[in-house]
N, C-alpha and C positions, 0 to 999 in steps of 0.2 A: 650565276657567276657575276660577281662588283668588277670595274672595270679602273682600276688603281692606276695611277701614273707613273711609266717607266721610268721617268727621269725625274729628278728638281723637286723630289718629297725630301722631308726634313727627315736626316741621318742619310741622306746619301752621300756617299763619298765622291770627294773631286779629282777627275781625271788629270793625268799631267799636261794632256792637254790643253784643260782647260788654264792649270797654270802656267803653262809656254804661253795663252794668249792673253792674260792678266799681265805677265810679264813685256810684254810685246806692247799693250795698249798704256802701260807704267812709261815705256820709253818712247812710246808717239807723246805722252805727257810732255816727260823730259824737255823734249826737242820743241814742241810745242813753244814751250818756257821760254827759250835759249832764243828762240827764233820772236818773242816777243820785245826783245831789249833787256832781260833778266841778263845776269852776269854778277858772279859772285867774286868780291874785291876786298880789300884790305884797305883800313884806315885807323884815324885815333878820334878819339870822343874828345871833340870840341869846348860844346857844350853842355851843359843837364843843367835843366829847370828844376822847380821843385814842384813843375804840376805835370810831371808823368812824360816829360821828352827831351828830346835833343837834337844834336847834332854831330854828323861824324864828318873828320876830314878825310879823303881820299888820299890814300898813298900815291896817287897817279896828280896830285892837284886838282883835278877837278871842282866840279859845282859840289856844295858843302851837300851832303846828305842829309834830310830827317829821318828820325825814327821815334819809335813810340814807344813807351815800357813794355807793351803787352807783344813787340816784337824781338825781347831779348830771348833768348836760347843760354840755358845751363848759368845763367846770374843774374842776380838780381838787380833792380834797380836802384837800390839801397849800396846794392854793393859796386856798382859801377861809379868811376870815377875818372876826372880830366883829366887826359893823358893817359888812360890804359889802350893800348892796341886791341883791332877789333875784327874780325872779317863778318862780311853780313852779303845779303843777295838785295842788290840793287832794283829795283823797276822803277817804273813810270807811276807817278802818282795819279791817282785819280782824279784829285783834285787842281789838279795840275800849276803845282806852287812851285814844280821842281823833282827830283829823285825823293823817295821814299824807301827807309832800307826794310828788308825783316832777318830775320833768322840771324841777329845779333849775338855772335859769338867772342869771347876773351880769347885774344891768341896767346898763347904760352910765353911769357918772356926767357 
């Protein structure tokens, strides 16, 4: 008799358990985040370079944000332009120059 593994061989199907705890470990992520200085806000594109960045102003006034093209979401950076409104997720830069945005989105006028 071979002694095969009851669990975790490829074609085994996943327990809903196991997805209640995927789902569970997704929102320790979440919070995770939130509890970092992350917060998702609204502003207008300031600026754009023509070597791949910018800058958004805060709807709150705050400190001007950067972002980077490779953190726009659903547009391009061809297609973005000064003065379209924007919401995007704020953090701490690594670099520490200031806020850095990603997940740069067009708001619907």
């Amino acid at each position: 008799m071979s002694s095969m593994p009851q669990s975790g061989g490829i074609g085994d199907t996943v327990s809903s358990s196991d997805h209640s705890k995927a789902r569970a470990r997704a929102g320790l992520s979440l919070l995770s985040r939130c509890s970092r200085g992350v917060s998702v806000a609204q502003g207008t594109i300031k600026t754009i370079t023509d070597r791949g960045f910018g800058f958004i102003r805060p709807a709150d006034g705050g400190e001007d944000v950067f972002f980077h093209r490779s953190a726009l979401n659903g547009v391009t950076f061809e297609q973005l332009r000064q003065g379209d409104r924007v919401s995007y997720t704020s953090d701490t830069n690594s670099r520490g120059k200031g806020p850095r945005a990603s997940d740069v989105r067009i708001v619907e006028k």
